[in-house]
C-alpha positions as CSV (number, residue, x, y, z in Angstrom):
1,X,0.0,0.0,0.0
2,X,1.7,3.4,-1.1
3,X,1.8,6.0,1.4
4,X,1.1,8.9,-1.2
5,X,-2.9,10.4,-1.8
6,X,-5.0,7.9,-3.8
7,X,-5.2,8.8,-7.4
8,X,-7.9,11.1,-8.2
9,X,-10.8,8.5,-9.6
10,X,-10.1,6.1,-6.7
11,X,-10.4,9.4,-4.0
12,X,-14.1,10.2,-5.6
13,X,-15.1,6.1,-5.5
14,X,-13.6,6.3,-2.0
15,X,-15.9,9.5,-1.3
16,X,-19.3,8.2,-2.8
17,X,-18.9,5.4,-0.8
18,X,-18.5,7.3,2.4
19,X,-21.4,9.3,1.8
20,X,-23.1,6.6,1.3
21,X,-22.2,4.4,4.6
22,X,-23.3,7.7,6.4
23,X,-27.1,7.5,4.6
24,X,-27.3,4.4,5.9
25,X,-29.5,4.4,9.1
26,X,-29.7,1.0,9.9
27,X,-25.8,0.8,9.5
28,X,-25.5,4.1,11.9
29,X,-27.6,2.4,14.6
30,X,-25.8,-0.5,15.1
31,X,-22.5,1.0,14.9
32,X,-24.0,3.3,17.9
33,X,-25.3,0.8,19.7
34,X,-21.7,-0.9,19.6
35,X,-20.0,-1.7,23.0
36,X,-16.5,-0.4,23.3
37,X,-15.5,-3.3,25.3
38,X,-14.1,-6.4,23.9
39,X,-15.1,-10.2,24.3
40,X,-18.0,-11.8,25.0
41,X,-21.2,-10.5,27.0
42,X,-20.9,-12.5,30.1
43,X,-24.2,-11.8,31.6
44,X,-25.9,-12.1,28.3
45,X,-24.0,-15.1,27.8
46,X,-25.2,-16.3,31.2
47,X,-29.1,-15.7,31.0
48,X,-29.3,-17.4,27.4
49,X,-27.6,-20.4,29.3
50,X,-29.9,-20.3,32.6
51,X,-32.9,-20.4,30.0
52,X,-32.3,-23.1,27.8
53,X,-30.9,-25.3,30.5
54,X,-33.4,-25.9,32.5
55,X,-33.0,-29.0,35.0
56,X,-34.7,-31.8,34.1
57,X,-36.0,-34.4,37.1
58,X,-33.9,-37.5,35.7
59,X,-31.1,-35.5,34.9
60,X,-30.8,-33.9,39.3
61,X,-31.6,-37.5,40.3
62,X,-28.8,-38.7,38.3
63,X,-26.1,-36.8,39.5
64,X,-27.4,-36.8,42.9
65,X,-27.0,-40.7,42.6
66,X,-23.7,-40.2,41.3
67,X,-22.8,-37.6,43.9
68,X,-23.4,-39.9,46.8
69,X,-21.8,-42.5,45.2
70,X,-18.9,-40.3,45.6
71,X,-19.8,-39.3,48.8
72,X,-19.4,-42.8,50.2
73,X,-16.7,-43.7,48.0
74,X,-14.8,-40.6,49.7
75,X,-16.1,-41.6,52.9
76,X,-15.1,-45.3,52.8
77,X,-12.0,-45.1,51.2
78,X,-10.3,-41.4,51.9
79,X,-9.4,-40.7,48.2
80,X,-8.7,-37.4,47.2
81,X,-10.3,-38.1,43.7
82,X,-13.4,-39.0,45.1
83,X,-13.6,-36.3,47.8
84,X,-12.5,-33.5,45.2
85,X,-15.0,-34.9,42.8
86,X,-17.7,-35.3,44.8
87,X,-16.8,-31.4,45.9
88,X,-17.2,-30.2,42.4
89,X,-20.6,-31.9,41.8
90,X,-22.7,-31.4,45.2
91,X,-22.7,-27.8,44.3
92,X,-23.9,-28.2,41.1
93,X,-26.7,-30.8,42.2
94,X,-27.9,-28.2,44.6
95,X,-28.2,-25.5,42.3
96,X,-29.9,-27.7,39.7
97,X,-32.5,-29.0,42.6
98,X,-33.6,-25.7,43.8
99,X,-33.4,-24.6,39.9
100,X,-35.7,-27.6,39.7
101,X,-37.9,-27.1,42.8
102,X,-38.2,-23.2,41.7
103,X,-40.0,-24.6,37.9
104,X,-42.1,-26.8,39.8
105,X,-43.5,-24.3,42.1
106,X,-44.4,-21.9,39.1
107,X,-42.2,-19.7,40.6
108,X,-39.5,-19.9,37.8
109,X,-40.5,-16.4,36.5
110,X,-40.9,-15.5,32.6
111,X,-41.2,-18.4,30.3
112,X,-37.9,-18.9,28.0
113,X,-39.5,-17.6,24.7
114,X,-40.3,-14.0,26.6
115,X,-43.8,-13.8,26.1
């Protein structure tokens, strides 16, 4: 790419097209709307996954098979695989139940399509 001033045609392409991109409404809005920070939306990220992944009652009483499993496991035997394991999925079995408990009780606020 040459450092110099664009040769006369290719400046007044260059310009049409310009004024044209700042015409364009739609294109103006977005670019406003446009978040100066980079990388993804977290909390966006975060509601569209807490709406489409609702519990389901097989899937909690699976792992909360599988989590006392590892609870006695950890219990009966002392390994640190079983104890850290069953560490990282109590947690999540909770969460899910009360997730769970919450849909049940009709108290899971709006429904995931937003109407």
């Amino acid at each position: 790419m040459s450092l110099g001033r664009l040769p006369e045609h290719e400046q007044h392409i260059l310009d049409e097209i310009e004024r044209s991109l700042r015409r364009d409404r739609r294109l103006n809005r977005l670019m406003r709307g446009r978040r100066t920070r980079r990388g993804p939306d977290l909390r966006r990220l975060a509601g569209r996954v807490a709406r489409r992944a609702a519990p389901r009652g097989r899937t909690v009483a699976l792992l909360a098979v599988v989590a006392v499993a590892l609870m006695v496991t950890g219990l009966v035997t002392a390994a640190p695989w079983a104890i850290w394991t069953f560490a990282v999925v109590w947690p999540v079995v909770v969460f899910m139940g009360f997730r769970l408990l919450s849909r049940w009780s009709g108290d899971a606020g709006p429904p995931p399509d937003g109407r």
